[in-house]
N, C-alpha and C positions, 0 to 999 in steps of 0.2 A: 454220184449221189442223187443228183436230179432227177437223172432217168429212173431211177430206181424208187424214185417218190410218188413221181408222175406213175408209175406202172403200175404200184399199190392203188393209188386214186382209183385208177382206171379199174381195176380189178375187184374193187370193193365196191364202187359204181354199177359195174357190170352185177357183178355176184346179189345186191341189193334189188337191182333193177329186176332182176330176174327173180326173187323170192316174192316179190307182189307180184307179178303175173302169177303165178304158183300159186300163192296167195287167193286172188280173184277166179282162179279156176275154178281151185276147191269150192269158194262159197258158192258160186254159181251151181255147181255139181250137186251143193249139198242143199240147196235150194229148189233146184227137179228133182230131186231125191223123194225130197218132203212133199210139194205137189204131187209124184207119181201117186206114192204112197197113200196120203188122203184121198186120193180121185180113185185110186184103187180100192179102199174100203168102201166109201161111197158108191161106187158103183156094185160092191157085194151085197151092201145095203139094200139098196135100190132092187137087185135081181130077188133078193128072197123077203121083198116087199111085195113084189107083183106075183111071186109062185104062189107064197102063204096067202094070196087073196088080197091083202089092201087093204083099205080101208070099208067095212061094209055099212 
């Protein structure tokens, strides 16, 4: 019965441990995501501010 307590611990430990890594990926991911994305408008911005002329 012990070993079989001890191995759930261990197992739900593991399983836990392993859903925040997973966890911190995602946000990370979804965090360059969001920088890509803005810096990619921004910089379309940018390109058909300097075509159309700029500021005169």
């Amino acid at each position: 019965m012990r070993l079989f307590v001890f191995s759930l611990i261990c197992f739900l430990a593991f399983c836990l441990g392993s859903c925040s890594v997973v966890e911190g990926i995602f946000k990370a991911g979804m965090v360059w995501g969001i920088l890509l994305v803005v810096g990619f408008i921004a910089l379309i911005i940018f390109i058909i501010a300097k075509v159309s002329g700029g500021r005169k």
